[in-house]
C-alpha positions in Angstrom: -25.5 -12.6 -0.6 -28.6 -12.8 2.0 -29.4 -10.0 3.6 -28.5 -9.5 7.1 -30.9 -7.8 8.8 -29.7 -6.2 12.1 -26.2 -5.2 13.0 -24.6 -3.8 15.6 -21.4 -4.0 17.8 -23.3 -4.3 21.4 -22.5 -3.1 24.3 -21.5 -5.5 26.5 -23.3 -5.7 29.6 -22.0 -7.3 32.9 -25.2 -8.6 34.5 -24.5 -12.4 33.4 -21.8 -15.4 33.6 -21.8 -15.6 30.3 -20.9 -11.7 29.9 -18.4 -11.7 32.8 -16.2 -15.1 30.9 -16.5 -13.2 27.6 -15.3 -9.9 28.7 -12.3 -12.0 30.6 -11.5 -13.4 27.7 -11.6 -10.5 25.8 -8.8 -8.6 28.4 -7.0 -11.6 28.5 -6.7 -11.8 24.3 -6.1 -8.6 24.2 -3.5 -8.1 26.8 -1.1 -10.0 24.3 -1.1 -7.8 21.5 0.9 -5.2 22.6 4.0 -7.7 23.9 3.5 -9.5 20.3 4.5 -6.3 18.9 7.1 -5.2 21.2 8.9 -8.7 20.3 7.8 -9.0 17.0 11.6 -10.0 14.7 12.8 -7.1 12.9 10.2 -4.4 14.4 11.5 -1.6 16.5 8.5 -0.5 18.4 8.2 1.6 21.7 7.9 0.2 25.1 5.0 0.5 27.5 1.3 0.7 27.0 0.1 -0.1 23.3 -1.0 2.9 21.7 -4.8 2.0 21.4 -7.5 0.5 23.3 -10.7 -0.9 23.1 -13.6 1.1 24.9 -17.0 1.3 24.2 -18.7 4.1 22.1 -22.0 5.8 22.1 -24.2 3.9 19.4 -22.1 1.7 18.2 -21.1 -0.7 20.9 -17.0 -1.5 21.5 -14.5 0.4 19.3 -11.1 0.7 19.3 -9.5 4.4 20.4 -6.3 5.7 20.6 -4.5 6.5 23.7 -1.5 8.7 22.3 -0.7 10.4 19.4 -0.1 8.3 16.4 1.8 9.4 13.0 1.1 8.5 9.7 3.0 5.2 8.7 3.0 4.2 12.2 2.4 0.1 13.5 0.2 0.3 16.0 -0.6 -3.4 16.3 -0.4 -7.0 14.1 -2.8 -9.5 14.6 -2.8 -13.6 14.0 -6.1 -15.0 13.1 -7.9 -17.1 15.4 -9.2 -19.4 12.4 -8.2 -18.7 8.3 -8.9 -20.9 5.3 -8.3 -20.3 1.5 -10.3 -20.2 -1.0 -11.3 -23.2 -2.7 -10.6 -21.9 -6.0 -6.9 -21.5 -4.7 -6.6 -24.5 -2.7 -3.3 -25.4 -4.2 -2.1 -21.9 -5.0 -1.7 -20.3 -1.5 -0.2 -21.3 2.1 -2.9 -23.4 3.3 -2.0 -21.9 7.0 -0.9 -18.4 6.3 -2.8 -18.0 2.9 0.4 -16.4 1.3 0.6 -16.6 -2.2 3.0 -19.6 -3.7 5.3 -19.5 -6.7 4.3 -22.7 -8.5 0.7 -24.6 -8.0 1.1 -27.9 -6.3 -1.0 -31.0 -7.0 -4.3 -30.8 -6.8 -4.8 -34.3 -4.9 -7.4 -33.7 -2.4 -5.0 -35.7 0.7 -2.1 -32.9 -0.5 -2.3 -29.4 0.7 0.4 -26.9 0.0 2.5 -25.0 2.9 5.0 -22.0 2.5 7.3 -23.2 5.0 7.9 -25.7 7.8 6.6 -23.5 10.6 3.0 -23.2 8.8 3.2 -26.7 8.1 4.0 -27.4 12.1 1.1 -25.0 13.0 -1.5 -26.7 11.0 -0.1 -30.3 11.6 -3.1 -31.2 14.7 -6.0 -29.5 13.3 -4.6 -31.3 9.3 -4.7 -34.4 11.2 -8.7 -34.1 11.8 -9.4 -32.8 8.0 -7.4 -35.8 6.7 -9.9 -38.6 8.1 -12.9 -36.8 6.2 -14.2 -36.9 3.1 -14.2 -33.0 2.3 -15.7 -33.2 -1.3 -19.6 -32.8 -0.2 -19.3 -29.9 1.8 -16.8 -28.2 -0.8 -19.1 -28.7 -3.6 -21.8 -27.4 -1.5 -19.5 -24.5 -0.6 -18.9 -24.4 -4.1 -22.2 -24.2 -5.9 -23.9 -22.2 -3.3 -20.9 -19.4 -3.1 -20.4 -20.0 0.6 -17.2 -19.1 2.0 -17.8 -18.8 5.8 -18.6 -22.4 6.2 -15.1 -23.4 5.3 -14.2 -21.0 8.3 -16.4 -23.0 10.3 -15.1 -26.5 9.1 -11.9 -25.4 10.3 -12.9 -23.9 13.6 -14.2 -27.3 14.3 -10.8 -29.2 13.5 -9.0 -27.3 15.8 -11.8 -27.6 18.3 -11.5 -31.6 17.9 -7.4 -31.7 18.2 -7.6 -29.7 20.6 -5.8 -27.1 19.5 -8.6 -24.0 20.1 -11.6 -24.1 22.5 -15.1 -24.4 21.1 -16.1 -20.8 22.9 -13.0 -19.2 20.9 -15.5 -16.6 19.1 -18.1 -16.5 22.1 -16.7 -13.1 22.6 -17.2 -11.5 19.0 -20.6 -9.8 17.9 -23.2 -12.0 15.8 -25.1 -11.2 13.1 -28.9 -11.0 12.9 -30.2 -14.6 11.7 -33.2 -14.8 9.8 -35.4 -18.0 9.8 -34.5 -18.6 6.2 -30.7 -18.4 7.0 -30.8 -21.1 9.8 -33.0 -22.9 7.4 -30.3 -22.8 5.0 -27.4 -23.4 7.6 -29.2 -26.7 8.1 -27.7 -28.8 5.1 -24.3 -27.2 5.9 -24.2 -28.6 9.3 -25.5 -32.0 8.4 -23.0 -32.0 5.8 -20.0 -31.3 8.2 -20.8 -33.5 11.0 -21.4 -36.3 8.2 -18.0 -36.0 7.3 -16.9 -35.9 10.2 -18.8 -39.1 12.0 -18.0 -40.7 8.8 -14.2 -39.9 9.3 -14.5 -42.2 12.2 -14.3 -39.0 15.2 -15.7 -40.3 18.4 -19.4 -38.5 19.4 -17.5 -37.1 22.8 -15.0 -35.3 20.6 -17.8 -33.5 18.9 -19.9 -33.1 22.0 -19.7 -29.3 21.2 -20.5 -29.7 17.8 -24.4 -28.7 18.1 -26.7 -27.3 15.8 -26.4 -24.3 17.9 -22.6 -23.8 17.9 -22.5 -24.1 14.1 -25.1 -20.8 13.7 -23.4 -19.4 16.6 -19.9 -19.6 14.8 -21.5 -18.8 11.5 -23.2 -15.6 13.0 -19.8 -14.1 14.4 -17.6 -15.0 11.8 -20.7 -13.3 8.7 -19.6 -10.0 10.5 -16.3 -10.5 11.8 -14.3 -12.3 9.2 -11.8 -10.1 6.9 -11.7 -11.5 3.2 -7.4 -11.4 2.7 -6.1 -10.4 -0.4 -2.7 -10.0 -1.3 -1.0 -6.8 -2.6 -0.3 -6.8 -6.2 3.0 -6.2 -7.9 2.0 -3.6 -10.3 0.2 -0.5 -10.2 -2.5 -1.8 -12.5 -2.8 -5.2 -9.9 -3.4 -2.5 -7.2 -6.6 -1.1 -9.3 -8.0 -4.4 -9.9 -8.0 -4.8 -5.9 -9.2 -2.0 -5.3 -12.1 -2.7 -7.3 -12.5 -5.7 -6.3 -16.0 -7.2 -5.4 -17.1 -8.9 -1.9 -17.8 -12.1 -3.5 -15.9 -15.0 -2.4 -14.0 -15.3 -5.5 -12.2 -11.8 -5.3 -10.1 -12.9 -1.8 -7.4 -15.7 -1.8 -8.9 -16.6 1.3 -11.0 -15.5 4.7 -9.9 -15.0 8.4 -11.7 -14.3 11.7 -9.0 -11.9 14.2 -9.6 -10.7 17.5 -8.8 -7.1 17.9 -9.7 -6.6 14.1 -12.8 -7.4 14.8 -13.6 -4.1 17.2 -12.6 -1.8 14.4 -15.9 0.2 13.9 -16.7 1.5 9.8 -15.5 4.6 9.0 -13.3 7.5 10.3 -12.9 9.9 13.2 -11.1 10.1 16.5 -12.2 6.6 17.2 -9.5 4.8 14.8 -11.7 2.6 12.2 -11.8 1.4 8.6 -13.7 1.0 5.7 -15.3 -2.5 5.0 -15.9 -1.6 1.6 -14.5 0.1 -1.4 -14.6 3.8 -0.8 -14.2 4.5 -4.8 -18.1 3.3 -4.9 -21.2 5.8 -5.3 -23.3 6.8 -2.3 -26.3 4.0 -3.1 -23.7 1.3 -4.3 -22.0 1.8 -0.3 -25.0 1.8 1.4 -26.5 -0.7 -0.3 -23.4 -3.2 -0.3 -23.0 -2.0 4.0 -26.4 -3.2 4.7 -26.7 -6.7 2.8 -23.1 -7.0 3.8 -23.2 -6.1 7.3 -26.7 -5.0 8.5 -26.2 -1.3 9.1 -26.3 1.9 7.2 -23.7 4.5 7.1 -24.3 7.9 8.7 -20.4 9.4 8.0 -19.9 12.9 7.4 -19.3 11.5 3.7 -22.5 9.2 3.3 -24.7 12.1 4.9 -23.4 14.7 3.0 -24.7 12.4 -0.3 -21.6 12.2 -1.3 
């Protein structure tokens, strides 16, 4: 994995246009949450204001904070990704919307992607549409040789962008990564190889007006620190242990996703609600070394600065 080289969830200043229309759409996002979970099918959750927010901390840009008291085993929120996609090593194993795990593997014809149900298969039917006219099979390889899994984030982002069913500024609001000359060096084949496919798949230039250089490492920059590898819960207590020890490498996930309140989750613990990024079970060296490369920042917990 490159090293990332910088990190940090900014503070968001308010001097710009481009600042004002992020943190607009960032209200405006999260404003739906808490009425997704209050009508959420099944769920029997209280009324009025959600029980967190998302403020900004002292050194560590926006976080997300309670505003009540919250008991253990309590929903607090659910979240639907802005863009998912599976891993190619699962392709015709899991949901290719949802990324739920299927019973039986389905064909492995390149033009026939599995779906759990109708309503997945509904959701994904505009953005499927754009996928279909392309040729996939360079990019994937590429993908697949050089252990990239964010790029198939970013191949999807740019369907949905095309059929119209997402905006191309979706992520504008999320935190970036630090980019280093050799990573945009790198980030060059993948975009060539994307907009190939796509030109080749016969989509009109004014559809992919957005689809710059620039956007691609823009995308790729949010979603390296944003995205949550999704893995799903094993049946046995021994399937739990191999999760738990799983690694960060592409092939220990069924697939990746990039959500919007998720994403303000800060590492760690305290009165500002957060989570880990990583497995806790690791040494001290083995979590800060995996936190930096990972995610550009080291850990100054109670635990990590007590050596622990």
């Amino acid at each position: 994995m490159p090293p990332v080289v910088s990190y940090g969830r900014w503070a968001l200043t308010l001097k710009t246009k481009k600042n004002l229309k992020c943190q607009h759409l960032m209200l405006r996002l999260l404003s739906h949450f808490a009425a997704d979970n209050n009508n959420s099918p099944g769920q029997h959750l209280p009324t009025g204001p959600p029980p967190i927010q998302v403020s900004f901390t002292a050194s560590a840009g926006r976080g997300v904070f309670a505003t009540r008291r919250i008991g253990a085993g309590d929903l607090i929120h659910t979240a639907k990704p802005l863009v998912s996609h599976p891993s190619l090593s699962l392709l015709h194993k899991v949901c290719y919307f949802c990324l739920r795990n299927l019973p039986i593997a389905h064909s492995s014809d390149a033009l026939t992607v599995p779906f759990c149900s109708d309503q997945c298969r509904e959701h994904s039917k505009a953005f499927l549409d754009i996928e279909k006219r392309a040729d996939w099979s360079p990019y994937n390889d590429h993908c697949r040789t050089q252990g990239l899994k964010y790029p198939l984030l970013v191949k999807r982002l740019a369907c949905m962008v095309i059929s119209g069913t997402t905006s191309s500024d979706t992520l504008d609001v999320l935190q970036p990564a630090y980019l280093s000359p050799e990573m945009l060096s790198e980030m060059g084949e993948e975009f060539r190889l994307l907009r190939h496919a796509l030109v080749n798949g016969g989509i009109k230039d004014e559809m992919m007006a957005f689809l710059t250089k620039e956007w691609y490492t823009g995308v790729l920059a949010r979603i390296r620190i944003n995205a949550f590898r999704i893995e799903l819960v094993g049946g046995s207590y021994e399937d739990l242990l191999l999760l738990a020890s799983a690694s960060v490498e592409a092939e220990a996930a069924v697939g990746n996703a990039v959500y919007m309140l998720p994403s303000f989750y800060n590492h760690d613990c305290g009165e500002e609600l957060r989570i880990c990024y990583i497995d806790v079970s690791m040494n001290h060296d083995a979590r800060q070394k995996l936190l930096f490369e990972g995610f550009g920042f080291c850990c100054n917990c109670l635990r990590c600065m007590s050596g622990d």
